[in-house]
N, CA, C and O of each residue as an XYZ file, in Angstrom:
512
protein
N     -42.546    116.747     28.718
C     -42.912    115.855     29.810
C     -44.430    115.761     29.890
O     -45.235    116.650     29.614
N     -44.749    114.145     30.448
C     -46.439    114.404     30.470
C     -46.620    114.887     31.836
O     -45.929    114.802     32.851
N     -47.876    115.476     31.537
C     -48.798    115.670     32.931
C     -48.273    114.242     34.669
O     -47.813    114.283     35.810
N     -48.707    113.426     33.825
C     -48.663    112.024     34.720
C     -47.213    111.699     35.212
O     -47.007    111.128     36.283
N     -46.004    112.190     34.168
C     -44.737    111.433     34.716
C     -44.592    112.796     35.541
O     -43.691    112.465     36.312
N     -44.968    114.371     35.932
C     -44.264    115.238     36.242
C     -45.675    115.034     37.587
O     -45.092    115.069     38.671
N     -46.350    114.952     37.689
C     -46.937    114.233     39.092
C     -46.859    113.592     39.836
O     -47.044    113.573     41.053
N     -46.324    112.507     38.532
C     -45.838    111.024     39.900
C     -44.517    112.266     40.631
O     -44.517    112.358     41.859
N     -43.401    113.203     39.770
C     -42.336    113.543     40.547
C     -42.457    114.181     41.696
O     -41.748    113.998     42.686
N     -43.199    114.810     41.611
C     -43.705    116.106     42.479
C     -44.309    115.358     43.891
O     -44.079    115.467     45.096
N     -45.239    114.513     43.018
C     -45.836    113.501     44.299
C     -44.456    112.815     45.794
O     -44.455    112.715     47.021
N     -43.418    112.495     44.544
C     -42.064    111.936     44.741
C     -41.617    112.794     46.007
O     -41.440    112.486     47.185
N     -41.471    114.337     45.101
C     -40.806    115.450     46.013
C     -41.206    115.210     47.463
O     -40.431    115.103     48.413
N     -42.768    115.128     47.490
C     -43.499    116.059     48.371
C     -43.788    114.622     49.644
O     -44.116    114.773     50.821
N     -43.631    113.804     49.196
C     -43.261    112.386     50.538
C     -41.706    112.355     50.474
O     -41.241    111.382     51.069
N     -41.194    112.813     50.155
C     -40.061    112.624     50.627
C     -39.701    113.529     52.307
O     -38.947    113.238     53.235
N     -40.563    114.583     52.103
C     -41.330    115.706     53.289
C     -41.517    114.949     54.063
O     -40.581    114.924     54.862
N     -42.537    114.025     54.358
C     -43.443    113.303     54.876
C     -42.948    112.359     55.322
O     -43.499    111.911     56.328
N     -41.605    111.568     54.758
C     -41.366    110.516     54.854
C     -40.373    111.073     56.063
O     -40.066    110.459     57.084
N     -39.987    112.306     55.696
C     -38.708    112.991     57.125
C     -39.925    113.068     58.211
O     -39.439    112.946     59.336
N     -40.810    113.169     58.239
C     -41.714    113.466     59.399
C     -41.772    112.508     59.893
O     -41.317    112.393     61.031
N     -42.551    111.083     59.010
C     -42.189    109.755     59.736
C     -41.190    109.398     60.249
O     -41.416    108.903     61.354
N     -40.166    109.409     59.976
C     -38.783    109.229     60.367
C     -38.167    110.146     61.753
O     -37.245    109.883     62.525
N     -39.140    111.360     61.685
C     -38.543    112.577     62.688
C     -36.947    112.892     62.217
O     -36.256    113.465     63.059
N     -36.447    112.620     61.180
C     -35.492    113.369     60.314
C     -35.309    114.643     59.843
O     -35.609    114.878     58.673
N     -34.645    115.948     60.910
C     -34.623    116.982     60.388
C     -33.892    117.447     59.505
O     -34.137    118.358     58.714
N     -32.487    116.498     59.684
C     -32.220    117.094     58.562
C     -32.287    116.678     56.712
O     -31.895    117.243     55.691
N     -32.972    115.455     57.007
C     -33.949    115.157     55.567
C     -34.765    115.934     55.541
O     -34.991    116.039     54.336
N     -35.439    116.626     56.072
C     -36.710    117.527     55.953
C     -36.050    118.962     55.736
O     -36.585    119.613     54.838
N     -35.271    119.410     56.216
C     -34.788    120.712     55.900
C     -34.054    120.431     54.027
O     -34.174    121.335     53.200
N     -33.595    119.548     53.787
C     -32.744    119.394     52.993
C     -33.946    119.493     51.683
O     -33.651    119.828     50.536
N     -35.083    119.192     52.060
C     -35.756    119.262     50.960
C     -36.770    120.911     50.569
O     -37.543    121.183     49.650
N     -36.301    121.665     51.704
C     -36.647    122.870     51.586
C     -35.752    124.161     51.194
O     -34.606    124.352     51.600
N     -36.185    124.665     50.685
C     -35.227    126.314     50.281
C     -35.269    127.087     51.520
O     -36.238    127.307     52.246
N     -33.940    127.495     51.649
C     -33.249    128.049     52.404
C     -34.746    129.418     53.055
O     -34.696    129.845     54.209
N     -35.552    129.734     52.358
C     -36.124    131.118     52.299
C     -37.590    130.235     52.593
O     -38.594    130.933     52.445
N     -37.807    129.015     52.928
C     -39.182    128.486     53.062
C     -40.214    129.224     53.544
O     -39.753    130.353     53.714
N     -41.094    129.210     53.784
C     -42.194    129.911     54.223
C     -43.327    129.072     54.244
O     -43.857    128.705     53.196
N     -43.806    128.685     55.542
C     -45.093    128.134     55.617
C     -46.539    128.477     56.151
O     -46.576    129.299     57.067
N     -47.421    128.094     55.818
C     -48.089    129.108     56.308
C     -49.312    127.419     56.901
O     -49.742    126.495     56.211
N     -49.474    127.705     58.373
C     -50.271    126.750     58.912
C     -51.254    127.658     59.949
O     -51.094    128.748     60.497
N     -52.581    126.454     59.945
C     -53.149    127.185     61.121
C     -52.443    127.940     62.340
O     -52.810    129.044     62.740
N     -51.622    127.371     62.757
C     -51.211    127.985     63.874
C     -49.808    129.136     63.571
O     -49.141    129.583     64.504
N     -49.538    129.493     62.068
C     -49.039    130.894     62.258
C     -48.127    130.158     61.317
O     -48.170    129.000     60.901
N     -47.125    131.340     61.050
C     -46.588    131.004     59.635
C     -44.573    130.588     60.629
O     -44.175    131.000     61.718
N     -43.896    129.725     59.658
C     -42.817    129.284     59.584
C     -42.009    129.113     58.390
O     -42.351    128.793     57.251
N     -40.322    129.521     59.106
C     -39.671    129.033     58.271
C     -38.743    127.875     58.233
O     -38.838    127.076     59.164
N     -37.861    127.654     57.309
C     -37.508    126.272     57.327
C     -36.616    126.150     58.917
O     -36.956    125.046     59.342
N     -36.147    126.460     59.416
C     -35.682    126.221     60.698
C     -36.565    125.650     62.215
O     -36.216    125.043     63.228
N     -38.271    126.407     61.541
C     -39.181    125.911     62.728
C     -39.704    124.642     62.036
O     -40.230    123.763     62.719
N     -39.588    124.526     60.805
C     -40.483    123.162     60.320
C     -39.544    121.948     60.129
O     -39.862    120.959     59.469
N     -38.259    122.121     60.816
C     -37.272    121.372     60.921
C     -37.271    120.685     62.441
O     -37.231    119.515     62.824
N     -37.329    121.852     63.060
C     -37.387    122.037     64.746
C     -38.863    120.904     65.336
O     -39.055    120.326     66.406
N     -39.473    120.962     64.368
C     -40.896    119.977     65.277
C     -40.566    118.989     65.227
O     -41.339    118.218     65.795
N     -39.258    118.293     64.560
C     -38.797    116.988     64.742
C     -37.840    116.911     65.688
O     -37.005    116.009     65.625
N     -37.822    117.893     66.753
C     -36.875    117.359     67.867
C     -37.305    116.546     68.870
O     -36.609    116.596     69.884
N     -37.916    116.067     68.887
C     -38.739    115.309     69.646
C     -38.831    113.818     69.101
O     -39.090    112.897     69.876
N     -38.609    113.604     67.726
C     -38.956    112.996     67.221
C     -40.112    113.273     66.253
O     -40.605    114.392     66.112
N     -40.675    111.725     65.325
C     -41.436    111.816     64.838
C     -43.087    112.704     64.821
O     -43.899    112.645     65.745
N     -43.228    113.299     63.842
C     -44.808    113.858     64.151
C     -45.837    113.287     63.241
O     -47.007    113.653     63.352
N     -45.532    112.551     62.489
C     -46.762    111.447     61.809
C     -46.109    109.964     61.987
O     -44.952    109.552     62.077
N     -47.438    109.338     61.996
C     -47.235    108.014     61.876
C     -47.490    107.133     60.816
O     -47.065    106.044     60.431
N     -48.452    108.086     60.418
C     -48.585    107.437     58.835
C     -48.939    108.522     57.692
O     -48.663    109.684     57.988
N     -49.417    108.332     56.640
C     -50.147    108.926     55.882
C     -50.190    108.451     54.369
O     -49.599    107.473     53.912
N     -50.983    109.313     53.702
C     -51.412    109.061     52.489
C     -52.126    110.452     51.760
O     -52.942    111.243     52.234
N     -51.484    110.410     50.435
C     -51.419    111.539     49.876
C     -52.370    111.395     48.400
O     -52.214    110.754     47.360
N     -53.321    112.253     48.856
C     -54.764    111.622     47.418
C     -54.883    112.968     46.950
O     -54.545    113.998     47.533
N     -55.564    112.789     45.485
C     -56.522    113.933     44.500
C     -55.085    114.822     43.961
O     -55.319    115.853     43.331
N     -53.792    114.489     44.168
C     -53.049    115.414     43.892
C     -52.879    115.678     42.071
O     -52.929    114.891     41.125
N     -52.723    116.752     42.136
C     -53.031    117.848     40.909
C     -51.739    118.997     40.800
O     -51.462    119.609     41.831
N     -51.144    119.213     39.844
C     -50.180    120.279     39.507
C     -50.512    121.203     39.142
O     -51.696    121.125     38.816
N     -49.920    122.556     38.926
C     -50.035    123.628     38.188
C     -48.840    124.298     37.788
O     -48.188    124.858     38.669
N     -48.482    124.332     36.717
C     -47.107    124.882     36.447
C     -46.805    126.356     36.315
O     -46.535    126.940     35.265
N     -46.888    126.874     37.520
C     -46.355    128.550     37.736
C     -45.823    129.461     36.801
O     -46.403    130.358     36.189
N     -44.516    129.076     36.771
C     -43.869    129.501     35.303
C     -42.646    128.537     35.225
O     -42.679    127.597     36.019
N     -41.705    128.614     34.493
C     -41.161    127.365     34.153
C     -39.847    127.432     35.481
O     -39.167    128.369     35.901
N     -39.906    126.119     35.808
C     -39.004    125.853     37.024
C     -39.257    126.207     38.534
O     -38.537    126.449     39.502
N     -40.474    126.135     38.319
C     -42.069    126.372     39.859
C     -43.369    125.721     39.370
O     -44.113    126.032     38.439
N     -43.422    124.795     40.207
C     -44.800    124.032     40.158
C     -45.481    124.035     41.271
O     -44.715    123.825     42.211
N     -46.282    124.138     41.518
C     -47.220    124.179     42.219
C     -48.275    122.581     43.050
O     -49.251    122.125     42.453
N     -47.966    122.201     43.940
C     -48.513    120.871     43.665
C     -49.464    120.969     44.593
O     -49.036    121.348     45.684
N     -51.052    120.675     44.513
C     -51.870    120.516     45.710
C     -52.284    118.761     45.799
O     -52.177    117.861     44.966
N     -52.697    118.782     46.946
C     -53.240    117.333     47.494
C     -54.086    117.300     48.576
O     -54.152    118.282     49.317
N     -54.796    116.235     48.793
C     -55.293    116.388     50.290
C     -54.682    115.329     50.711
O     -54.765    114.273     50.083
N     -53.856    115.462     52.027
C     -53.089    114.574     52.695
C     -53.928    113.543     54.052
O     -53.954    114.171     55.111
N     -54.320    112.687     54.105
C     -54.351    112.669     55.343
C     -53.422    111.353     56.033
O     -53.005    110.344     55.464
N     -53.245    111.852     57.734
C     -52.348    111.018     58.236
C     -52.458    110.911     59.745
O     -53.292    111.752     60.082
N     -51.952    110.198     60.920
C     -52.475    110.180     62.562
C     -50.973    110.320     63.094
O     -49.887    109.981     62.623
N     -51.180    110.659     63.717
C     -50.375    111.135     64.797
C     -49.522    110.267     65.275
O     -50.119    109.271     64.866
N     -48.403    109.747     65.930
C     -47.604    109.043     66.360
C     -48.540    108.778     67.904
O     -48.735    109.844     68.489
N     -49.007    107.789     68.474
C     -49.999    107.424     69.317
C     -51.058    107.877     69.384
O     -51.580    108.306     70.413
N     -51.375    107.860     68.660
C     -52.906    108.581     68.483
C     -53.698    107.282     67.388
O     -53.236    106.591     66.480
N     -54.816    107.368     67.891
C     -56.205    106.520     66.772
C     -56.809    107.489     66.291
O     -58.016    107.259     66.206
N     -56.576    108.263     66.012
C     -57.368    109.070     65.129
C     -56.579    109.661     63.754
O     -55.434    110.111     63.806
N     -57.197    109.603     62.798
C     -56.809    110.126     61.373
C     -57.398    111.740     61.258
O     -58.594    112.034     61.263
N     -56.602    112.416     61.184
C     -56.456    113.901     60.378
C     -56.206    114.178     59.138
O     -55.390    113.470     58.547
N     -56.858    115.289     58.445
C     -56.607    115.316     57.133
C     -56.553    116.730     57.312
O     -56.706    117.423     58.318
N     -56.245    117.075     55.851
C     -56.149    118.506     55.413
C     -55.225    119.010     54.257
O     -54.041    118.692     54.151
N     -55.857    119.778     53.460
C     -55.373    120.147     51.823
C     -54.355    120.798     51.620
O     -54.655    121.947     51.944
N     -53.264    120.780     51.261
C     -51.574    121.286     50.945
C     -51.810    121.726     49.652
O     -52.519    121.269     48.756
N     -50.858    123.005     49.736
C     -50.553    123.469     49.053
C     -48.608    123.397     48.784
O     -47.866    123.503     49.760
N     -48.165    123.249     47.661
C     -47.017    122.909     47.718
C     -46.039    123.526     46.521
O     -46.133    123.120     45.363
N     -44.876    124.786     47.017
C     -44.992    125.460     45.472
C     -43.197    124.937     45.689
O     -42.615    125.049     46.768
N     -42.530    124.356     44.383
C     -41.241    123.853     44.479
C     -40.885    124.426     43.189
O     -41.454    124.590     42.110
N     -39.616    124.700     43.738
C     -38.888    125.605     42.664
C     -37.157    124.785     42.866
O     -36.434    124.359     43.767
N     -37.166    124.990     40.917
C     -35.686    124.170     40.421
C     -34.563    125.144     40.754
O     -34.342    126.136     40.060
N     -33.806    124.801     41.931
C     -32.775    126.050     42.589
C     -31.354    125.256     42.549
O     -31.156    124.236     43.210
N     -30.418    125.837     41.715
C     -28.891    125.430     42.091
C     -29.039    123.905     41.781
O     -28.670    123.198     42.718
N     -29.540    123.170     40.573
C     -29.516    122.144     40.451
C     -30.531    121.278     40.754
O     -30.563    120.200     40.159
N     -31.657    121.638     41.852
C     -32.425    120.517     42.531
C     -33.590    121.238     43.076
O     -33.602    122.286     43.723
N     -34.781    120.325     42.617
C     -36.088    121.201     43.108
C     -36.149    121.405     44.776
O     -35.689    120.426     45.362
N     -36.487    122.167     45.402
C     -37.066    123.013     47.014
C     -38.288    123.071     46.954
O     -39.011    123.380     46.007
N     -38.573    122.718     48.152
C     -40.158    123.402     48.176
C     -39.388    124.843     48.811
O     -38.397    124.942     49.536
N     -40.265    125.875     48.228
C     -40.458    127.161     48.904
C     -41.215    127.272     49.750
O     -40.899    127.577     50.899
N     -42.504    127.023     49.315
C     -44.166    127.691     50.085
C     -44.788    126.030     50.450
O     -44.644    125.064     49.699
N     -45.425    126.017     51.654
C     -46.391    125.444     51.724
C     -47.426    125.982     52.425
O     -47.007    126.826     53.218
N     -48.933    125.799     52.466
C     -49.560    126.101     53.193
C     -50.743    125.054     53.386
O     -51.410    124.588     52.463
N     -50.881    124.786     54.630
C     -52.057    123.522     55.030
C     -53.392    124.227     55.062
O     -53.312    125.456     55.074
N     -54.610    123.698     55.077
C     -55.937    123.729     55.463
C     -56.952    122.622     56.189
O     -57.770    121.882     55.642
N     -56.662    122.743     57.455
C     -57.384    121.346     57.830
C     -58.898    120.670     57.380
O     -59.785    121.424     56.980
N     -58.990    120.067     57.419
C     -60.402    119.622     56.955
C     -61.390    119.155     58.126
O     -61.195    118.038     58.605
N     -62.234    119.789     58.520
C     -63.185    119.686     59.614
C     -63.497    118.557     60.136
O     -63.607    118.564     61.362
N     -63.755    117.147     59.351
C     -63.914    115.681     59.691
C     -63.267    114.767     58.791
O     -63.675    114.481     57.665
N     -62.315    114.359     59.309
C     -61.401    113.550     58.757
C     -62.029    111.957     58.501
O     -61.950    111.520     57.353
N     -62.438    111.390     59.205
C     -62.964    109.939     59.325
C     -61.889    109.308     59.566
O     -61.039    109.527     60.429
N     -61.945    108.509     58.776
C     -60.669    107.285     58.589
C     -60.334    106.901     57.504
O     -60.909    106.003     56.889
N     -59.353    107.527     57.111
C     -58.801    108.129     55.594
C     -57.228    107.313     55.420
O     -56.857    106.865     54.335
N     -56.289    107.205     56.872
C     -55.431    107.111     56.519
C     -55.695    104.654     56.293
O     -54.776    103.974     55.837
């Protein structure tokens, strides 16, 4: 596989995340995580049950866009995908950003993310 077609996938994987957030779809968003998730965000670490749970409310982005993303292949059947995401809030004018980390592993047939971990980025501008 090239570099480019196993990026665009990963890229694929990793809005499909994003796209449950837009949507406020938990259980598209859980479905794309391993049972054993682990996240690790500014505000303290989660597993797939709490990063499911912030969509009870509904949606938590309104938009976004996913740039600079880059792979690393762990060992075979774990990749590693980083990006810097940025995206605004569901009523909100302001754009947020911040750099993901994204490690997905080929489990029982179908890639999971396991790990993610965010890093916000101090001044976002207007990115999305």
């Amino acid at each position: 596989m090239s570099d480019d077609v196993d990026l665009e996938f990963f890229v694929g994987l990793e809005r499909a995340v994003w796209d449950a957030l837009v949507a406020g779809d938990a259980e598209a968003d859980a479905a794309c995580l391993s049972e054993d998730f682990l996240g690790v965000y500014p505000s303290g670490f989660s597993g797939r049950s709490g990063h499911s749970r912030q969509l009870a409310n509904g949606p938590t982005v309104a938009a976004y866009r996913i740039m600079h993303a880059r792979i690393l292949t762990v060992a075979p059947g774990h990749v590693l995908l980083a990006y810097l995401a940025a995206y605004r809030r569901p009523g909100s004018d302001r754009d947020e950003a911040m750099y993901v980390s994204s490690l997905w592993s080929d489990r029982d047939g179908g890639w999971r993310n396991v790990f993610s971990q965010d890093t916000p980025v101090a001044a976002a501008g207007s990115v999305v």
